[in-house]
Wavefront OBJ file of the C-alpha trace (Angstrom):
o trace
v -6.955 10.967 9.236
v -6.337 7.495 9.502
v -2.959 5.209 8.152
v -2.953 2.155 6.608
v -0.308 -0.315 6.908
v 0.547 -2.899 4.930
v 3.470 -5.394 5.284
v 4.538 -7.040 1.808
v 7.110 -9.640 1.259
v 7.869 -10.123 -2.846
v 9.202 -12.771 -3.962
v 12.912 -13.061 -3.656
v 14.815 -11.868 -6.553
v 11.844 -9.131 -7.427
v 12.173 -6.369 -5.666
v 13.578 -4.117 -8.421
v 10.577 -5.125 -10.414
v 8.224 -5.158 -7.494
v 9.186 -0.981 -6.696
v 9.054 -0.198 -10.464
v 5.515 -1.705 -10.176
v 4.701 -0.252 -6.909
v 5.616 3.326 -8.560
v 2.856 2.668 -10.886
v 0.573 1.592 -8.054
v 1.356 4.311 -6.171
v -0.077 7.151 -8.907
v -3.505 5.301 -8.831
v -4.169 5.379 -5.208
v -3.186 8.731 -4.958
v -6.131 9.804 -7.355
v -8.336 7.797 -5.151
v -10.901 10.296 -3.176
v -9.949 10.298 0.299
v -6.517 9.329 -0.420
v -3.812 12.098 1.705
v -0.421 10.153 0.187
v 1.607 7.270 0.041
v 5.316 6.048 1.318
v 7.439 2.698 0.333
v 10.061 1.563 2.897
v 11.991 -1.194 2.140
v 13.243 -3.383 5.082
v 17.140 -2.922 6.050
v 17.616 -6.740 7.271
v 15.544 -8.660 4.770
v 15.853 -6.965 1.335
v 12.185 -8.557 -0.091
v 10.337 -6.931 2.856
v 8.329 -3.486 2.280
v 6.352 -1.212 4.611
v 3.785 0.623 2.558
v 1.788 3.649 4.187
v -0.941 5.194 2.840
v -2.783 7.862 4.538
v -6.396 8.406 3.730
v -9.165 11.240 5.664
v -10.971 8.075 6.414
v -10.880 4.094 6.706
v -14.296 4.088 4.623
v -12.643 6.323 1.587
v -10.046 3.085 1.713
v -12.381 0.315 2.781
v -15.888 1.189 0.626
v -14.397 3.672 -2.028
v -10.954 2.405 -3.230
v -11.330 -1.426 -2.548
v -14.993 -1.299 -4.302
v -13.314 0.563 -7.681
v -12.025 -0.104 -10.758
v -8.772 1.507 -9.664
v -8.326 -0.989 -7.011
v -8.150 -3.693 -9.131
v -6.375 -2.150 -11.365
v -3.603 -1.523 -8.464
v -3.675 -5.260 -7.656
v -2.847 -6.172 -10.988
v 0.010 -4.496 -11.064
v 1.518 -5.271 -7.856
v 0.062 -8.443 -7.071
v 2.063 -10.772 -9.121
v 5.491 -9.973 -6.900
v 3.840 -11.063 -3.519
v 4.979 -13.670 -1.897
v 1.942 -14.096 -0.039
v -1.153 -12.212 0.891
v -0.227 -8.518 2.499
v -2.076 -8.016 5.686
v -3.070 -4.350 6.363
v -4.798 -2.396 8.982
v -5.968 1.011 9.832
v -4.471 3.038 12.458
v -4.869 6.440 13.957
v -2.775 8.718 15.857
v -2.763 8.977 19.632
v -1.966 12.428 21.172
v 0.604 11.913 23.644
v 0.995 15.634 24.940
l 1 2 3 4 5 6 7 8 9 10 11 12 13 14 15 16 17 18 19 20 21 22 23 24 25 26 27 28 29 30 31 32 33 34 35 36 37 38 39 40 41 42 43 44 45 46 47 48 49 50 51 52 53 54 55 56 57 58 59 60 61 62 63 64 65 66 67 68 69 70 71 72 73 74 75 76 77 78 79 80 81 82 83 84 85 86 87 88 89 90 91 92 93 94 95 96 97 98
């Protein structure tokens, strides 16, 4: 299992509109294969700041499956237009501590 995370700012102003959206969103890329669930956190100190997780069973059911589909465009579309800029993600796995 891998997690994605992905930093968006929305435009100021938005962010009722942007987590309306983003509840939309958030039904297609669960239906994606590979895709274990989603979370939206919204930052405490700058109210236009999210932290969206996604977990998928693998970074190539995110990277070749979902980005390559329909769906994924689909998902942009609908979240897209509240960003203030480009989101950067990446992929991260857990390390066992103990």
């Amino acid at each position: 299992m891998v997690q994605e995370i992905m930093l968006i700012e929305v435009k100021p102003g938005t962010e009722q509109e942007f987590e309306n959206a983003f509840k939309r969103a958030a039904v297609i890329v669960s239906s994606a294969k590979g895709c274990l669930g989603n979370e939206l956190h919204r930052c405490m100190e700058q109210e236009n700041k999210y932290l969206v997780l996604i977990k998928w069973e693998s970074v190539d059911d995110h990277v070749t499956g979902f980005k390559n589909s329909i769906d994924y465009q689909e998902m942009k579309s609908i979240i897209g237009p509240y960003y203030l800029h480009v989101p950067h993600a990446g992929h991260y796995e857990k390390i066992k501590l103990l």
